[in-house]
C-alpha positions in Angstrom: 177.4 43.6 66.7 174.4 40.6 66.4 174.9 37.7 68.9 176.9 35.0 67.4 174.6 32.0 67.3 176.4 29.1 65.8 173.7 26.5 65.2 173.0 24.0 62.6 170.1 25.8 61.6 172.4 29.2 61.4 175.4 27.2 59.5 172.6 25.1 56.5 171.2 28.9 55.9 174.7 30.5 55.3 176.4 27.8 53.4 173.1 28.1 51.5 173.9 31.8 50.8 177.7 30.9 49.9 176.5 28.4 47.5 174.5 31.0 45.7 176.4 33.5 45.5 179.6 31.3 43.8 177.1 29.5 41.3 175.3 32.9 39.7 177.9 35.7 40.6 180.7 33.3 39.0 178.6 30.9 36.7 176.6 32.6 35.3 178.9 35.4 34.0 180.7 32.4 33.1 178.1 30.9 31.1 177.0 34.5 29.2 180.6 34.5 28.0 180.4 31.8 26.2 178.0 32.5 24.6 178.0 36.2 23.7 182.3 36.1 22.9 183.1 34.3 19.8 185.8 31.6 20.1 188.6 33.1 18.6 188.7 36.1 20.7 188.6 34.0 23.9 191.3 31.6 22.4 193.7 35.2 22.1 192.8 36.5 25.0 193.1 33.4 27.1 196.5 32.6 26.1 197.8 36.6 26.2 197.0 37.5 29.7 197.1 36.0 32.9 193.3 35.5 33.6 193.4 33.5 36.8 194.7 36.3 38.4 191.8 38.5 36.9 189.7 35.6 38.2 190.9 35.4 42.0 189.9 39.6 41.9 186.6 38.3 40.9 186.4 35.9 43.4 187.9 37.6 46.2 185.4 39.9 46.4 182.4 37.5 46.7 184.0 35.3 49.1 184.6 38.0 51.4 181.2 39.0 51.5 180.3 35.4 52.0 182.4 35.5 54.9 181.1 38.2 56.4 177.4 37.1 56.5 178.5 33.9 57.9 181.0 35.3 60.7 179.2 39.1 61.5 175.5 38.1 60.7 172.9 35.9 62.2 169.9 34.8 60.4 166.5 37.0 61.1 164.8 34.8 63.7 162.3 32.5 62.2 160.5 34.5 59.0 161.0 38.1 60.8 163.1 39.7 58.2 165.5 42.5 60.8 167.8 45.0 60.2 170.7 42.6 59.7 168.7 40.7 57.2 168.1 43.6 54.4 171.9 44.4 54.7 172.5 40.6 54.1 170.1 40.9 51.3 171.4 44.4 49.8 174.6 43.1 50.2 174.3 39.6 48.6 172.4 41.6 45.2 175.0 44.2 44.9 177.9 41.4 45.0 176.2 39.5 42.4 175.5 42.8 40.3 179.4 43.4 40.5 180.4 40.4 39.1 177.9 40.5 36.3 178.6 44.1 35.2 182.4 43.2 35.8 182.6 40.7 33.9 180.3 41.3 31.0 182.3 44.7 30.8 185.4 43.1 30.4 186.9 45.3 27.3 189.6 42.7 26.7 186.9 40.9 24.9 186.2 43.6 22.8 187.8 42.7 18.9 189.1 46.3 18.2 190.8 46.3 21.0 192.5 42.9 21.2 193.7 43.5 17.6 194.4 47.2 18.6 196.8 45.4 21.4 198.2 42.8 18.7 198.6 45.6 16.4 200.7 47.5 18.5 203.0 44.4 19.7 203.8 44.1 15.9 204.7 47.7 15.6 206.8 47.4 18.7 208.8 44.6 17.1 208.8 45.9 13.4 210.9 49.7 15.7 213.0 47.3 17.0 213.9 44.8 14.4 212.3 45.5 11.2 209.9 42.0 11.4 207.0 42.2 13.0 206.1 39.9 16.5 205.6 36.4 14.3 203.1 35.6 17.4 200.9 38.6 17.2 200.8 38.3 13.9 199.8 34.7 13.9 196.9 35.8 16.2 195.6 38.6 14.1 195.9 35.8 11.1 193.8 34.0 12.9 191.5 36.6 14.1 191.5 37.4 10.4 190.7 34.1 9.2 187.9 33.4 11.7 185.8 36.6 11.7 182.9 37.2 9.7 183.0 38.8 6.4 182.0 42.7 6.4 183.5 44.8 9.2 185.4 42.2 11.2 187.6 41.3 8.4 187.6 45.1 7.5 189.0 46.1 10.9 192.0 43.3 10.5 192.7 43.9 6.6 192.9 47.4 7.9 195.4 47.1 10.8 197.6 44.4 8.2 197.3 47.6 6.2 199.3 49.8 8.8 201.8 46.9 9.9 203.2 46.6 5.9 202.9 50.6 5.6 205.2 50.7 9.1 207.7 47.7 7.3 207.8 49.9 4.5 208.4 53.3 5.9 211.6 51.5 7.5 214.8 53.2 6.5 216.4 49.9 5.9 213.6 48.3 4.2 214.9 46.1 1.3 211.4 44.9 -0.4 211.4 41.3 1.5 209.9 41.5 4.9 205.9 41.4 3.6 205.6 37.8 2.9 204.0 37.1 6.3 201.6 40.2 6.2 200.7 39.0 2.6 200.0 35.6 3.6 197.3 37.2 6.0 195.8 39.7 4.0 195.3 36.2 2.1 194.1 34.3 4.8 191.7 36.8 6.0 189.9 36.8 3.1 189.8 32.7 2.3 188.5 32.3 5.9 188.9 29.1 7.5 187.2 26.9 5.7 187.9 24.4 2.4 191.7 25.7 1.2 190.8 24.1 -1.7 187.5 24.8 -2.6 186.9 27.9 -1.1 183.6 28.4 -2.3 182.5 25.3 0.0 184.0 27.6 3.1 181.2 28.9 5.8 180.3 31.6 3.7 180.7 33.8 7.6 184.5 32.9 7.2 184.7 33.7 3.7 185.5 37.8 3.4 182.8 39.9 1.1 183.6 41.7 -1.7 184.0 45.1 0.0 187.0 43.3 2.1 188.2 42.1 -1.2 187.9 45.6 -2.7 189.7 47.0 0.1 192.3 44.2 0.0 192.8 45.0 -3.8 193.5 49.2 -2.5 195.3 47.5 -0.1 198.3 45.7 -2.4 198.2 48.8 -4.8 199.3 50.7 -2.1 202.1 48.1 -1.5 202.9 47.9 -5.0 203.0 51.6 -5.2 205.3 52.0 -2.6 208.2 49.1 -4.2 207.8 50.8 -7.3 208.1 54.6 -6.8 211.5 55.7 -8.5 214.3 56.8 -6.6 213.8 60.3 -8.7 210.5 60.5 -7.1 211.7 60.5 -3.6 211.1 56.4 -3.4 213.5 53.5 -3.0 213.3 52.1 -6.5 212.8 48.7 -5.6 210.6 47.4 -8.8 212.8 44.3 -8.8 212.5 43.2 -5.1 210.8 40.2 -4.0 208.0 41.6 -2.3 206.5 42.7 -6.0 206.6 39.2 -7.2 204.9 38.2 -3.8 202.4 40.7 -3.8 201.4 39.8 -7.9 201.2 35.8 -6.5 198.9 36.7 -4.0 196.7 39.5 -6.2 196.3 36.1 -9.0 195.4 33.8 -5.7 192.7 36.7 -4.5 191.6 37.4 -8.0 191.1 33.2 -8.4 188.8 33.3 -5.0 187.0 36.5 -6.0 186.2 34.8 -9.1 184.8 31.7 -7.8 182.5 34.3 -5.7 181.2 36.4 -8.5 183.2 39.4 -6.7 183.0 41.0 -10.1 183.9 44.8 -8.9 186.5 43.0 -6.7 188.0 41.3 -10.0 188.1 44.6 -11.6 190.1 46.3 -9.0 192.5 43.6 -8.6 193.2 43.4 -12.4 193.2 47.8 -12.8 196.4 47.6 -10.4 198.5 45.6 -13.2 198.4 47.8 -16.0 199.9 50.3 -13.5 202.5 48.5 -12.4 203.8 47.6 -15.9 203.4 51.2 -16.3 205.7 52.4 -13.9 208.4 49.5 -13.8 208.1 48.0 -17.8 210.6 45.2 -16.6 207.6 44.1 -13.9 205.7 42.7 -17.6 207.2 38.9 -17.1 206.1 39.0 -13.6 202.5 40.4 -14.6 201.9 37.9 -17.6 201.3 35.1 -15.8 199.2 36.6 -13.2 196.7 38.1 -16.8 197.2 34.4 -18.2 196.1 32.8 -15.5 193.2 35.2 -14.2 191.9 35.2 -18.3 191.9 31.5 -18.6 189.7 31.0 -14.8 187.4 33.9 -16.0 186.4 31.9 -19.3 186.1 28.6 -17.9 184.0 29.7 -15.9 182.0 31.8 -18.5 183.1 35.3 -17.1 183.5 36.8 -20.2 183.3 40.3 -19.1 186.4 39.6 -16.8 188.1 37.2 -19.3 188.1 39.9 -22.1 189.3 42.6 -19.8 192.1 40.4 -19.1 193.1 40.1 -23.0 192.9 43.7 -23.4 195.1 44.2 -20.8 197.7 41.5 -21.9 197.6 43.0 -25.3 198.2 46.6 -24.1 201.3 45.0 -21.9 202.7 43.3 -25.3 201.9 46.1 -27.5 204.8 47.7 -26.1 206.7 45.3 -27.1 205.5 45.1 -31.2 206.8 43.1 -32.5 206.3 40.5 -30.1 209.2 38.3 -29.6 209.0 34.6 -29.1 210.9 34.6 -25.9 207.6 37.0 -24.5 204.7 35.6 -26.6 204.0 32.4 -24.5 201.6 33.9 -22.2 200.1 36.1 -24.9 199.4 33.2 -27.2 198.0 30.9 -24.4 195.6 33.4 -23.7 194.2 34.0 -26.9 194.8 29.9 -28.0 192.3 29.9 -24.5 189.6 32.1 -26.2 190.1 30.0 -29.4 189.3 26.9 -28.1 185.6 28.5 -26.1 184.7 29.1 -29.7 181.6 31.3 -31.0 182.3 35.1 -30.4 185.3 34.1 -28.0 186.8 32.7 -31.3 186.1 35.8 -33.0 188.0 38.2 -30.6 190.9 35.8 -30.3 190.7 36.5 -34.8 190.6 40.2 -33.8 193.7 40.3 -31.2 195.5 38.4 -33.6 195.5 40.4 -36.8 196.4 43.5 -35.1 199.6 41.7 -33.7 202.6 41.0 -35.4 205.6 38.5 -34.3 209.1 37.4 -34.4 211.1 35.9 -35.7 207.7 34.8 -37.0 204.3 33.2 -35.7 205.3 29.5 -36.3 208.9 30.0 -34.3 206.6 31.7 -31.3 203.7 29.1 -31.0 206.6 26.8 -31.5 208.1 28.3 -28.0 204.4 29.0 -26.8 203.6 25.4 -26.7 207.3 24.2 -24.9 206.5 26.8 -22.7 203.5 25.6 -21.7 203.7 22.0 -22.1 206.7 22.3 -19.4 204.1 23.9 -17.3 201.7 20.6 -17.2 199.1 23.0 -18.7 198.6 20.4 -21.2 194.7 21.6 -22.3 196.4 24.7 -23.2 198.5 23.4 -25.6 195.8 21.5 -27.2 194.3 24.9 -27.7 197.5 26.2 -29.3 197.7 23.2 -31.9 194.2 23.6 -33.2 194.6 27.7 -33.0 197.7 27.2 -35.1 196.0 24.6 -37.8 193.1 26.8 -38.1 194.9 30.2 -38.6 197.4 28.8 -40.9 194.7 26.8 -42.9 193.0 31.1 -43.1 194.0 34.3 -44.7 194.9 35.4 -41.2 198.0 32.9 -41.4 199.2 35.1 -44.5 199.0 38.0 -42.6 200.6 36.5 -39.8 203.5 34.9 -41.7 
């Protein structure tokens, strides 16, 4: 045991070491975690466990070492470095190294494992209630909403995938609980930026068109799912709620994609309606406007590729339906009035579309209802388009065809 020797000399050198040991085996740990975790991880895991506690285990250890050298250890006498001063020094490096591997190890700040843990406190809730933990899901929103496009988005799209699979598989699923989930797959890919111009988002918040690939696999497989027929083993549930959410939210994502030149995105997005249609024909008023709406975004802003795919796609869903009745032709006629009004070869293709359809109780009574329809809508430039498409067929042969 060394001679005790408490002198002012012996109590500067040790509060010396104590100093330095709590500024780099705490700060700088401290300071490396700021910068290496992203924000939104440390927001999550800050507020979802109890990190003073994690802290004092950090602390305690130095502390204690501290106290040792100042209580069991004297000082080397004057620059003779003894026995008792390379175990101070040995001691003082392997107590910093601790804290710096233990905290720059910490796998709570790894992303797939907090969303792993949020994942699983969803789950937990959706066995036990049929909802899932609102919180959790808030957070992995948020995760969602703040990660960068590419894999971290991927990772959360993926695990909002799972949660509506597990609300589905529910025994007493009704086809109304995805409304949240939907809402994040939504988010997730929007990012956190401009909700209203989402092309001015931080294009690292804004997902990329893989994510909005996999989002589009991912409402197929929900819309899959409602509509399977009861014959088929499924629960028949074409008419529930959830469809008409999940189509709002495929025309919202198809609007975003758009605005980002996500062209094989688009195309996914718009393959899943036909589909629907096909298996639930009633789903066709709830799928018109999501066609109108993408057609008409895709030619303003000269996406003609995308726009015509959308026509052909609105006339396969009203070609069931020959002749097309007045009460169903206002989204139809928009569409095409839309294509009339861009002119050139648009114009022609709108001509096309139109003399292989026929109409009743006639095509005056259904632009008639076309443009009420519309005009009660506020989409006012759209009935402009129907006026002048009406003048100018009626004014052609086409209009005796039509008539």
């Amino acid at each position: 045991m060394p001679v005790l020797d408490f002198t002012p000399i012996w109590a500067v050198t040790y509060l010396q070491i104590a100093v330095a040991i709590l500024l780099f085996g705490l700060g700088i740990p401290a300071l490396l975690m700021q910068v290496i975790v992203p924000q939104e991880l440390r927001s999550i895991v800050h507020k979802r466990r109890r990190l003073f506690g994690l802290a004092a285990w950090i602390v305690a250890p130095v502390a204690l070492v501290t106290l040792c050298f100042v209580w069991l250890l004297r000082p080397p006498e004057q620059s003779q470095q003894g026995p008792w001063g390379w175990v101070a020094n040995l001691l003082i490096t392997f107590a910093i190294g601790v804290t710096l591997v233990f905290w720059l190890a910490q796998s709570w700040y790894r992303r797939d494992r907090v969303l792993r843990y949020l994942e699983r406190l969803c789950a937990r809730r959706i066995g036990r209630c049929g909802t899932p933990d609102e919180s959790a899901l808030e957070d992995l929103r948020f995760l969602g909403e703040q990660g960068e496009g590419g894999i971290e988005k991927r990772m959360v799209l993926s695990a909002l995938g799972r949660l509506a699979r597990r609300l589905q598989e529910r025994g007493d699923y009704a086809g109304e609980s995805l409304d949240q989930v939907l809402y994040a797959v939504e988010t997730t890919l929007r990012g956190g930026g401009n909700a209203d111009s989402p092309a001015q988002s931080a294009i690292s918040e804004l997902g990329d068109s893989e994510n909005f690939q996999q989002a589009a696999g991912l409402l197929e497989d929900i819309l899959d799912f409602l509509q399977e027929p009861a014959s088929d083993g499924g629960r028949g549930l074409s008419s529930a709620p959830d469809v008409a959410s999940t189509l709002r939210v495929i025309e919202r994502v198809g609007i975003l994609a758009l605005e980002l030149n996500y062209e094989a995105a688009d195309m996914a997005l718009l393959d899943t309606l036909p589909e629907v249609v096909r298996r639930a024909p009633d789903t066709s008023v709830a799928v018109s406007p999501v066609l109108f709406r993408l057609g008409t975004v895709a030619l303003e802003r000269k996406r003609f590729r995308l726009a015509v795919d959308a026509l052909s796609k609105m006339e396969s869903l009203v070609g069931r339906e020959r002749p097309l009745h007045a009460e169903r032709a206002g989204y139809y006629l928009g569409l095409i009035a839309q294509f009339w009004g861009a002119g050139g070869i648009a114009r022609k293709r709108a001509i096309f579309g139109l003399a292989h359809m026929s109409f009743t109780p006639g095509f005056k009574e259904c632009m008639r209802q076309a443009k009420r329809h519309h005009a009660s809508s506020a989409q006012f430039e759209t009935v402009d388009f129907l006026n002048q498409m009406e003048r100018d067929v009626l004014q052609s042969e086409l209009g005796s065809h039509l008539r």
